[in-house]
LUMKOLGU-101645 format. One record per residue: z, y, x of N, C-alpha, C in turn. Coordinates in pm, whole numbers, plus 50000, padded with zeros to 5 digits. Layout:
N
ZYXZYXZYX
...
END
This chain:
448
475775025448812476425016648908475415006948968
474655000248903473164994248935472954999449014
472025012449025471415019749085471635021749221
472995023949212474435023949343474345014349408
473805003449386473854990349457475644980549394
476044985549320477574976449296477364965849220
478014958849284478064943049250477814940149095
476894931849034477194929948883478324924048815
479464915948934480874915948892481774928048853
481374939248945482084951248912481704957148803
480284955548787479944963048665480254955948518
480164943648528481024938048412482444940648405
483784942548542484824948448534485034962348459
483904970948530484414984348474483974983048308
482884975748264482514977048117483664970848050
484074959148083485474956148018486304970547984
486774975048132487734986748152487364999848022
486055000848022485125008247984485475007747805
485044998547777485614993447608487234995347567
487884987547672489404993147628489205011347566
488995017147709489025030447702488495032747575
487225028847547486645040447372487365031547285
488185020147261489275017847177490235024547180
490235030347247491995037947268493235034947329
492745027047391493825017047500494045024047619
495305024947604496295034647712497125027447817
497035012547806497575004647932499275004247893
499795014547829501015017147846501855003847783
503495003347846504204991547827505794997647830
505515001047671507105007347643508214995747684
509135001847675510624994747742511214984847614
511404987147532511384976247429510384962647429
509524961447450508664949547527508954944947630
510184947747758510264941647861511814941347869
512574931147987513674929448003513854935948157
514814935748202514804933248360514644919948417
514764917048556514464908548604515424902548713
515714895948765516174888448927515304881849008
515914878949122514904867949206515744868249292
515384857049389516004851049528515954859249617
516644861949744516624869149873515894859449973
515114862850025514454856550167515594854550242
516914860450260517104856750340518234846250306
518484842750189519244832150111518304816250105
516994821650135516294806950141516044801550326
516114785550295515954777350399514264777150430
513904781650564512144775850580512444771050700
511664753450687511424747450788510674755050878
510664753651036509734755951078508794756351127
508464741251075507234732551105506444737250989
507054742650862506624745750746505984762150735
506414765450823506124779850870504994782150922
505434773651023504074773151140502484771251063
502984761851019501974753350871501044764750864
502004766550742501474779850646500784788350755
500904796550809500734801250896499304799850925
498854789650983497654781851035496624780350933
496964782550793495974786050684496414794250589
496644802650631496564817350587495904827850658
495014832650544494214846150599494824864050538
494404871350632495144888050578494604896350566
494674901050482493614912050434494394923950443
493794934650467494724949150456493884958850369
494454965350318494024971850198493664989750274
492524987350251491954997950394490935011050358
491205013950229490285024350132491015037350154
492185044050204492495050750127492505062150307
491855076650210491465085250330492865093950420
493715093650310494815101650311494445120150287
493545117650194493845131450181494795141050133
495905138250058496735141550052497465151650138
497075143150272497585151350379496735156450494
495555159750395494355169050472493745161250558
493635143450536492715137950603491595140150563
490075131850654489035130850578488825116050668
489335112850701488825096350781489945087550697
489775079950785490715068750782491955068050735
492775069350711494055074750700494995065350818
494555051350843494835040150918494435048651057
493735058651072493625057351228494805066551306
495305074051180496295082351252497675076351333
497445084151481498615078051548500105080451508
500785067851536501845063851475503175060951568
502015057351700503635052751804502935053651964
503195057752040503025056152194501345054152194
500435068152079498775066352127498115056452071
499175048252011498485037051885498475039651731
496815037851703497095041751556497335027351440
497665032751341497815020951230497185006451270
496185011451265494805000451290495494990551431
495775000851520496134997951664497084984351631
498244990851594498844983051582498984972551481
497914971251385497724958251270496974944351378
496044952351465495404943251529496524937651588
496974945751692497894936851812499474929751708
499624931351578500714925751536499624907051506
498714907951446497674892951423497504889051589
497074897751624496704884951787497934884651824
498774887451806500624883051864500824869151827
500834871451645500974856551569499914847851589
498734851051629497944839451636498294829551789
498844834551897499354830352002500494829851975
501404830351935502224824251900502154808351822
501334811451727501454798251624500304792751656
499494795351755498134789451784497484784651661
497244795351609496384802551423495134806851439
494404807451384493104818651388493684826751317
494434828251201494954837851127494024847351116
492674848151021491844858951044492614874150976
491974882351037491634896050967491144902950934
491214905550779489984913650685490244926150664
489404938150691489614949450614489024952650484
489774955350344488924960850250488914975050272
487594980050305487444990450331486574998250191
486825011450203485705016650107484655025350152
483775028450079482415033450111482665045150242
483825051150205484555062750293485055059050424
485805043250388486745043550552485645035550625
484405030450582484295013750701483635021950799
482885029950809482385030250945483645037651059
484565043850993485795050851101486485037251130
486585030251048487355017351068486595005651160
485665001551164485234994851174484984996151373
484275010051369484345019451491485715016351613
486565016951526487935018151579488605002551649
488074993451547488464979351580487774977051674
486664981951688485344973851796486114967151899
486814980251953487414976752101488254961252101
488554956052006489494943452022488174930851993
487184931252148486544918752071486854904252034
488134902852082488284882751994489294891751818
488864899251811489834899951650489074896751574
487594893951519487484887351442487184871551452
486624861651364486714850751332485914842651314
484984836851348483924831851341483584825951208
482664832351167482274823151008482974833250925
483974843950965484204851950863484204868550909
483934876250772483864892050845485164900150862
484954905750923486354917850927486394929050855
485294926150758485744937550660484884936050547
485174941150407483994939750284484654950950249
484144954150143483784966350084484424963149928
485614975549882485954971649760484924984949666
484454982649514484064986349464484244999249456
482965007849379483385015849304482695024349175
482985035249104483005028348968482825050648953
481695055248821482065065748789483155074048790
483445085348802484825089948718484165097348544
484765095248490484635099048373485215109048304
484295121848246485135132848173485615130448053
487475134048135488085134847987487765138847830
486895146047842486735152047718485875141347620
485095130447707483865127647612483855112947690
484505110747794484105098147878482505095547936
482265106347940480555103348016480795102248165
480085100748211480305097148390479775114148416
481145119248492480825134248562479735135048674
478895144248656477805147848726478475158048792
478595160548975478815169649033477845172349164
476895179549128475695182549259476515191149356
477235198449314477835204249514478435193049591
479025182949535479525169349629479645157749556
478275152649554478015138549451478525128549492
479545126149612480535114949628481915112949556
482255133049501482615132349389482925126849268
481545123849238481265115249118482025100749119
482215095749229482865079949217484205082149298
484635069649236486355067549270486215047949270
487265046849372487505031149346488655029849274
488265013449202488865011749057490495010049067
491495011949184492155008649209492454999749324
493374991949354493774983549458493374970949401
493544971149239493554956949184491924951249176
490884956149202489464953549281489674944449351
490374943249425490734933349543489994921049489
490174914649382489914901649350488854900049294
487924910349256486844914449242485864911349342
486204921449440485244925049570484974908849665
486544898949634486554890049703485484883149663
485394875949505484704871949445483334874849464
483034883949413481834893649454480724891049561
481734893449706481514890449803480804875349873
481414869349794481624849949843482504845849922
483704861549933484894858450029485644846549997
485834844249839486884836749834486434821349853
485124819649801484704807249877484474805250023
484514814650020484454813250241485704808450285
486564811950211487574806250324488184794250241
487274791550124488364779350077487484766250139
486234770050194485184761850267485904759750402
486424771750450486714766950594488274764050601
489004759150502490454755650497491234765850472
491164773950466492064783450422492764783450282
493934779550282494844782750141495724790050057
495994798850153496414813250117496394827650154
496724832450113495864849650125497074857050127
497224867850248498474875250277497614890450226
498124897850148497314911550165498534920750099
498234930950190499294945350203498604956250249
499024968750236498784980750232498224985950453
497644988450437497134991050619498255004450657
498895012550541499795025250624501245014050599
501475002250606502834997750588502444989150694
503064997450801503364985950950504514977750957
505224976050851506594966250832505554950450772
504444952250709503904940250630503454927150750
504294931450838503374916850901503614903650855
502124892850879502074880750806503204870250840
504674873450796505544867050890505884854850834
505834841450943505784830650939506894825350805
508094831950778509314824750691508504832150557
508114842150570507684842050411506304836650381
505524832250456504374827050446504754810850388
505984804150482506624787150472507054787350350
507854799150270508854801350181507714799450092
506194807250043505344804049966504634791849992
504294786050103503734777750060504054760250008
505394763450068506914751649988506694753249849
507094763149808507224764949708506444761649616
505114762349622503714759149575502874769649481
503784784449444503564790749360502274798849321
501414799149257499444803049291499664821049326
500974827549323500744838449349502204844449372
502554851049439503754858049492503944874949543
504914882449489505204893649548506644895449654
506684903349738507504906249796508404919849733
509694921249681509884931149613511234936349721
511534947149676512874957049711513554962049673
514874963549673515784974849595515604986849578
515104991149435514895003649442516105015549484
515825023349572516335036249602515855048049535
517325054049541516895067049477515205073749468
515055072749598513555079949637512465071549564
512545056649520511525055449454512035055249290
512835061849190513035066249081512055068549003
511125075949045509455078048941508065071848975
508885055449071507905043049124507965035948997
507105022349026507075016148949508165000548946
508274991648852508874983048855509044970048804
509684959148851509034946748793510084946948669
509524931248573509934936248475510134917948405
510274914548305509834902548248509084908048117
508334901648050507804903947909508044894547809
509164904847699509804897447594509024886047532
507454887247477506954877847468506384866147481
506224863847626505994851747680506644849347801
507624862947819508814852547946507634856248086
506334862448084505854863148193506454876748286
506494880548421506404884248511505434893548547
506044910448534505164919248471505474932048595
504284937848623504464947148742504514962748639
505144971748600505114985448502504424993348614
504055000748621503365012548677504165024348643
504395037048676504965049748632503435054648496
502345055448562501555056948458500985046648350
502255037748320502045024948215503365032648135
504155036448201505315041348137505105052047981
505625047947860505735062447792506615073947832
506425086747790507065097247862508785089847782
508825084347631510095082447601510945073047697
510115068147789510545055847834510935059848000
510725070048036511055076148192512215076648232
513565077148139514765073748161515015062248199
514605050748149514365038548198513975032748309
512785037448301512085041348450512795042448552
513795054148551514215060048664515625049548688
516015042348600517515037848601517455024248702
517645029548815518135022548899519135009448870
519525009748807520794996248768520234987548699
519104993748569518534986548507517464978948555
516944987048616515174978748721515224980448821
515844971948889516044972849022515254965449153
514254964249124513104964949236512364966449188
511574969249324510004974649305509084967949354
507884970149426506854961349489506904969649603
506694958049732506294962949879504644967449858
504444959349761502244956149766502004946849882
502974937249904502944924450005502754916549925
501644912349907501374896649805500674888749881
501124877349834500224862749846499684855549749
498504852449787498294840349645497504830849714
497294818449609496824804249658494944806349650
494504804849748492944808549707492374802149624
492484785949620491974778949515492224787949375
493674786349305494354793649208493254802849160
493274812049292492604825649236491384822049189
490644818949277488994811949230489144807149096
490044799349042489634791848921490014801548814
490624811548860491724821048727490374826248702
489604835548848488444841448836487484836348737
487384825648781485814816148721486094814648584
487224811248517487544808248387487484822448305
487584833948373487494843048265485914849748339
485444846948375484094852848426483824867648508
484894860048601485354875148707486194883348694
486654884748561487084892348503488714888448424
489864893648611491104887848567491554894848428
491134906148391492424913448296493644916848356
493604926148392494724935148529494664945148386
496104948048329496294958948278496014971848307
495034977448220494254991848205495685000348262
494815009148364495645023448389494535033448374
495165043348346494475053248246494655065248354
494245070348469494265078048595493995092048514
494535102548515493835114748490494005124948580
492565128448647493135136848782492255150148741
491435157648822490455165048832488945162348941
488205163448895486905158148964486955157449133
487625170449152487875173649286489345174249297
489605163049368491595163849385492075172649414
491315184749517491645193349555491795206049534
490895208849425490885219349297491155217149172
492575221949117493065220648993491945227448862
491295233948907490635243248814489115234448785
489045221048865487515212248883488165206448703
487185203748625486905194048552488035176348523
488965178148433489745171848413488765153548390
489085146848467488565132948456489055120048424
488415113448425489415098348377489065089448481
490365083248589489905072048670490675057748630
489485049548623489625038748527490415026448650
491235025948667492265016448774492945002048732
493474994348812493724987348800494934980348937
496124978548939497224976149034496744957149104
496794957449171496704945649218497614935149208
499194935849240500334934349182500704927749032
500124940148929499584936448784499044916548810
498434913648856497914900748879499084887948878
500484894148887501614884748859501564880348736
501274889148619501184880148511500314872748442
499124873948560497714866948541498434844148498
498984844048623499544832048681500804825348637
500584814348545501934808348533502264803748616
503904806448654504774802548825504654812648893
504364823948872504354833348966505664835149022
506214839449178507144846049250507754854349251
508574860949268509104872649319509954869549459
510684875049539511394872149630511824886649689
513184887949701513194902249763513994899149929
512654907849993512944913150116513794920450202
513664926750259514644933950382513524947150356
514164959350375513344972650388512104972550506
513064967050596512194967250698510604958950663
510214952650548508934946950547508144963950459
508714971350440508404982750351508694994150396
507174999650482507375008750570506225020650532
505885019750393504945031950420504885044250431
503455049850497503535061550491502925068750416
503395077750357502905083850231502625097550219
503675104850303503575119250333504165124450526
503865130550539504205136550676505525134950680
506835134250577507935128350575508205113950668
507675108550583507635092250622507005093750746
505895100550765505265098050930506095099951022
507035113251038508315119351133508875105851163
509365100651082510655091751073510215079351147
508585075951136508175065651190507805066951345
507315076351355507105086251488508225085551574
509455088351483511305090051564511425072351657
513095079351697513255062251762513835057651640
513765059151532514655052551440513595038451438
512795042351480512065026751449511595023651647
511475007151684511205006051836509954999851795
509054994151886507824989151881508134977251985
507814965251943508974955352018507064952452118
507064936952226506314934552253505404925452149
505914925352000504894914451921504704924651816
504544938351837504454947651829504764948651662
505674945151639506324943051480507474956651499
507664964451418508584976151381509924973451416
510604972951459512504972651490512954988951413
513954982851365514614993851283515934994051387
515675008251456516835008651544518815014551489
518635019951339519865025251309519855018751138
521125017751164521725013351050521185018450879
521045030450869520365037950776519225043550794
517995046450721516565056250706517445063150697
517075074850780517515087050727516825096350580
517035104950530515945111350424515315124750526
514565126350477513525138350537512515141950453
513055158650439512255161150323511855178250412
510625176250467509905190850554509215197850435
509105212450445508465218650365507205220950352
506995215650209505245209850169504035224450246
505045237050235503905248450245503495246850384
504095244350433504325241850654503455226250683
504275218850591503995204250678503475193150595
502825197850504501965185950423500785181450495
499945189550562498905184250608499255179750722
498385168450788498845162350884498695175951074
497335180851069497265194851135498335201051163
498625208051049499835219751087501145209651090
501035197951077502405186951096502695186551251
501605183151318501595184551449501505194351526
500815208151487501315215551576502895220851605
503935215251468504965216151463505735210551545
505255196051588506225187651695505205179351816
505025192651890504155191651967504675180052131
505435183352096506065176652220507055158852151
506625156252009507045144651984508105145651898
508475137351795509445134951705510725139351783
511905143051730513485147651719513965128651737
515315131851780515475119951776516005119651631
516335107551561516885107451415517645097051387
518125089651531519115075951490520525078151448
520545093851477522145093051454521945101551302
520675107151277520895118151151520985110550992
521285119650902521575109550765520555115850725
520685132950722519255139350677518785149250753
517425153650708517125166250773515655173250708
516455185050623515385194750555515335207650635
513715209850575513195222850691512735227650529
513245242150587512625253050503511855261750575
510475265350526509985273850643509365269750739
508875275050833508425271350943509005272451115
508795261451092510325258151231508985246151324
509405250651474508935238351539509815234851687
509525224651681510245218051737510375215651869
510765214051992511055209052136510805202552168
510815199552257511115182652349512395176252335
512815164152318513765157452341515485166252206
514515171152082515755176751998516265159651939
517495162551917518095154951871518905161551761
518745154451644519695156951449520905143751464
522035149451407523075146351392523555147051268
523755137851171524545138651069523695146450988
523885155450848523025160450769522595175250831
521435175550834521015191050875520005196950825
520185212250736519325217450721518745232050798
517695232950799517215245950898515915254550730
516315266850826515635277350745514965286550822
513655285050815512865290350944511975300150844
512865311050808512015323250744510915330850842
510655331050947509725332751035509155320451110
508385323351209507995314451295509005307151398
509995302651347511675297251468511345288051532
511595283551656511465273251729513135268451767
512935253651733514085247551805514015244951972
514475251852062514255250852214514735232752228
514105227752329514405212852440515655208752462
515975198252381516935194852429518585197752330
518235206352240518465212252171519455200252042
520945202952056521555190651937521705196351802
520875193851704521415198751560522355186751507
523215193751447524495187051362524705195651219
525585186951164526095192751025527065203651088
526935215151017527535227651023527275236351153
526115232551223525745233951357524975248251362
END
């Protein structure tokens, strides 16, 4: 990691991480150790809005900007893919900050944590907006990264056909790392800055919005999440929690979970929210939590086990040594919770979620913040063999998303593509055992 050029904060992180591991520490947090939880509704609390504005005016946002999307056969950015009317992610993170900064007459800066992979596609991409960054601060740093390690023995995997291979970043929960690291977090506690908005770059619902920014900084709390009602669809997500022993405020992971404990997991009644990955915290706070343990918050070990190459099951079984960012709620006595509206929790995760965001079910207003145009998300579940990669996603709906404000669902079996101007009605499934096209114009309905 030396060698690599990584920070000697990181490398004291991962050696921490590093020791758990040859102890035998599995991160995991059976269900007998935790309770459920409550919290307030945003929209049950009062924010001044002088108090808003406030906040607002010293708060900075970071977007969490590492991740390539390969999943779905990216190799860039995953942020650059277009999302609405020729604008990609990125597009629209910028123009949602210069909205609020004219509005609240803010600098409201913006940071990308980018990784070794996304900054130059990213960075490339922003150029074009020259007042988006901030004088005295950068628009982007670099979060760590860290061996992967073979399962069998924990040595750091050597792979000469693609030695980028070899490394993985430590998670999202780096974040406080890289800041540190960096001299980010003294940068902005030098130039007034007192709190820190940071969320996911594929969740265009996260904007830095003024009532939950007033709501934290009233409150006074050194760190805060934004949470949601879990739905069915997130069942094998993760969830907040309390911890029987000290009453603290605990984020579970699915891979913190024991397999005995997945019933639990999944029980909706019992754990009933989850995390947006919309947090705030107080910068001072963080700095001193940092400094007192010597960089090194203690973010509960996750124990990642993938294959060297994500993409070949048959590559070399590995260990990626992670850490949730979130997890950092129980760093902080007083920590937050507060639950949101869906609409702050918009990601995209698979070519599913992209359709739907693509549809009119969502508008793109002029402060270019998401409008949820119908009463319900619909579900949409396209078939992984056809439409996982983002490529063959699009040659499928070449002429633009179906409409979907009136549909509840809509599964594709097969390979089916789509028209101009189709419109879904109510639940619909299609079975496209050949190459089927839905013709223009075209109304699917239930029993249609």
């Amino acid at each position: 990691m030396a060698e690599a050029g990584v920070d000697d904060v990181a490398i004291d992180t991962f050696s921490h991480y590093f020791r758990l591991l040859e102890h035998g520490e599995t991160g995991l947090m059976p269900e007998s150790s935790i309770e459920p939880v409550d919290m307030p509704r945003l929209d049950d609390v009062e924010v001044d809005d002088e108090v808003a504005a406030e906040a607002v005016r010293h708060t900075a946002v970071v977007k969490l900007n590492g991740g390539l999307g390969t999943s779905m056969g990216m190799e860039r950015a995953k942020s650059l893919l277009c999302v609405r009317r020729g604008l990609s992610f990125l597009d629209v993170i910028a123009r949602q900050v210069l909205h609020l900064r004219r509005q609240y007459d803010a600098p409201l800066p913006l940071m990308f944590m980018n990784s070794f992979r996304t900054s130059a596609d990213t960075m490339a991409a922003v150029a074009r907006y020259d007042d988006l960054a901030v004088e005295g601060l950068p628009l982007e740093f670099l979060q760590n990264k860290e061996p992967k390690l073979l399962a069998a023995d924990l040595s750091p995997i050597t792979w000469p056909t693609d030695p980028d291979l070899e490394w993985c970043p430590p998670g999202h929960g780096d974040i406080y790392t890289a800041m540190r690291g960096t001299g980010l977090l003294d940068l902005l506690l030098e130039q007034g800055y007192r709190h820190v908005f940071v969320s996911n770059s594929d969740n265009l619902g996260a904007v830095p919005d003024a009532r939950v920014a007033g709501w934290f900084a009233a409150g006074g709390a050194p760190f805060a999440i934004e949470a949601v009602r879990r739905t069915p669809s997130d069942r094998k997500g993760g969830h907040f929690a309390r911890r029987r022993t000290d009453g603290r405020l605990v984020l579970r992971e699915t891979a913190q979970t024991p397999d005995a404990d997945k019933a639990a997991l999944a029980d909706l009644d019992r754990h009933r929210y989850c995390s947006t990955n919309n947090l705030w915290f107080d910068v001072a706070a963080m700095k001193e939590a940092l400094d007192v343990r010597n960089g090194i918050l203690g973010l509960p070990l996750i124990r990642n086990v993938k294959t060297v190459d994500p993409g070949d099951p048959s590559t070399p079984e590995v260990i990626q040594v992670e850490t949730a960012m979130g997890a950092a709620i129980e760093v902080f006595e007083g920590s937050q919770l507060i639950e949101v509206g869906r609409d702050r929790f918009v990601p995209v995760k698979t070519t599913n979620d992209l359709l739907v965001l693509r549809s009119d079910v969502y508008d793109l207003g002029g402060d270019f913040v998401l409008d949820q145009t119908s009463a319900e998300l619909p579900f949409v579940d396209l078939d992984t063999d056809v439409y996982k990669l983002v490529g063959e996603f699009d040659k499928r709906f070449p002429q633009g998303a179906p409409s979907l404000t009136e549909a509840s669902s809509l599964t594709v079996h097969g390979d089916v593509t789509f028209g101009r101007d189709v419109k879904v009605v109510g639940e619909v499934e299609l079975d496209g055992r050949t190459a089927d096209r839905v013709e223009s114009g075209t109304v699917l309905q239930t029993g249609g």
